[in-house]
N, C-alpha and C positions, 0 to 999 in steps of 0.2 A: 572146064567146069568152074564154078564158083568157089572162092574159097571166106570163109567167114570167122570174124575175130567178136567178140563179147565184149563188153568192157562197161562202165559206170555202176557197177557193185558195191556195195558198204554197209558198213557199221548205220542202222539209224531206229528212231524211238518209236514206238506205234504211235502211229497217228503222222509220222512222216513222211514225204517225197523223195523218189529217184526217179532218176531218166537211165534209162539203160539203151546201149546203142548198139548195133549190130553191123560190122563192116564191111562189104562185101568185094573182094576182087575179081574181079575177072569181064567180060566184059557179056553177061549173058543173064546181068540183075534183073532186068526189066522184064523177063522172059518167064520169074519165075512170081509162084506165090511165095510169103514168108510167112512164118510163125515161130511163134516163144512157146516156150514149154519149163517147164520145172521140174526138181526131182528133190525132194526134201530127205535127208537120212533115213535110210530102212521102208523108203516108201517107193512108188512106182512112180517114173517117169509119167506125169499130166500136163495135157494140153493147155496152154493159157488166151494165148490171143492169134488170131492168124489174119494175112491181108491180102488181096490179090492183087495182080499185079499192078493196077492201074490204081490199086489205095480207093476203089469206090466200095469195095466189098469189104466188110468186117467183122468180125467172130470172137467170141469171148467164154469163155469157160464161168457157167455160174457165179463162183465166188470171188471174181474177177468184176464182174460185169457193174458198172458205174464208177470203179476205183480207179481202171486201168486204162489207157485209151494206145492201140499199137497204131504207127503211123509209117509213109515212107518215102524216104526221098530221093524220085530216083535219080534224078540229077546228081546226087551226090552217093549212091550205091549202100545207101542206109536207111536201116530200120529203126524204128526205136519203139519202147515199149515207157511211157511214161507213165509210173505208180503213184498214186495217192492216198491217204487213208491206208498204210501200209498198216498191218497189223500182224503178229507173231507168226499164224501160220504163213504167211508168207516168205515165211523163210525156206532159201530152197536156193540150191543152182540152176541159175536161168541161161537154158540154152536158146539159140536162133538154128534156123533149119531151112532149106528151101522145099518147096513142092511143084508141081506141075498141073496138080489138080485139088488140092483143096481139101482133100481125102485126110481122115486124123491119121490114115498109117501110110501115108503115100509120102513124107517128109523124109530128109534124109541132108547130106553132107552138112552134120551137125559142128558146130563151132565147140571151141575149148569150154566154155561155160563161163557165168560171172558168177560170184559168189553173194545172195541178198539174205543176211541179216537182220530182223527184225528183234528189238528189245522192249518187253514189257514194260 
């Protein structure tokens, strides 16, 4: 099975850019869908952006939708979620996930999280 690492999190201003990357081991990437999700303090885990496996299919969570663009490449067993236009609520632990169908509760062997920051 897959196993998946987070990473490009930080400190930045509203109105700022991240790229967040999602790494994936094993050799069974190409097989899977992927999505990002978030979890902001005291809040429930929400869906953000998901891809299938071939990156033709794409999905975004309302308050995502024109900021955010998730991408993936499977040559190199990475996803990534590049943000734009970041703005406060988006502060949250952004996890990566795989699925098999596309389904908001069908994700699963969730990576450690990246830590995103947003400052007023």
């Amino acid at each position: 099975q897959v196993q998946l690492v987070e990473s490009g999190g930080g400190l930045v201003q509203a109105g700022g850019s991240l790229r967040l990357s999602c790494a994936a081991s094993g050799r069974s990437f190409r097989s899977y869908a992927m999505g990002w999700f978030r979890q902001a303090p005291g809040k429930e885990r929400e869906f953000v952006a998901a891809i299938s496996t071939s990156g033709r299919v794409r999905s975004y969570a309302d308050p995502v939708k024109g900021r955010f663009t998730i991408s993936r490449d499977n040559a190199k067993n990475t996803v990534y979620l590049q943000m734009n236009s970041l703005k406060p609520e988006d502060t949250a632990v952004y996890y990566c996930a795989v699925s098999e169908n596309m389904r908001l509760d069908s994700y699963y062997n969730w990576g450690q999280g990246t830590q995103v920051t947003v400052s007023s």
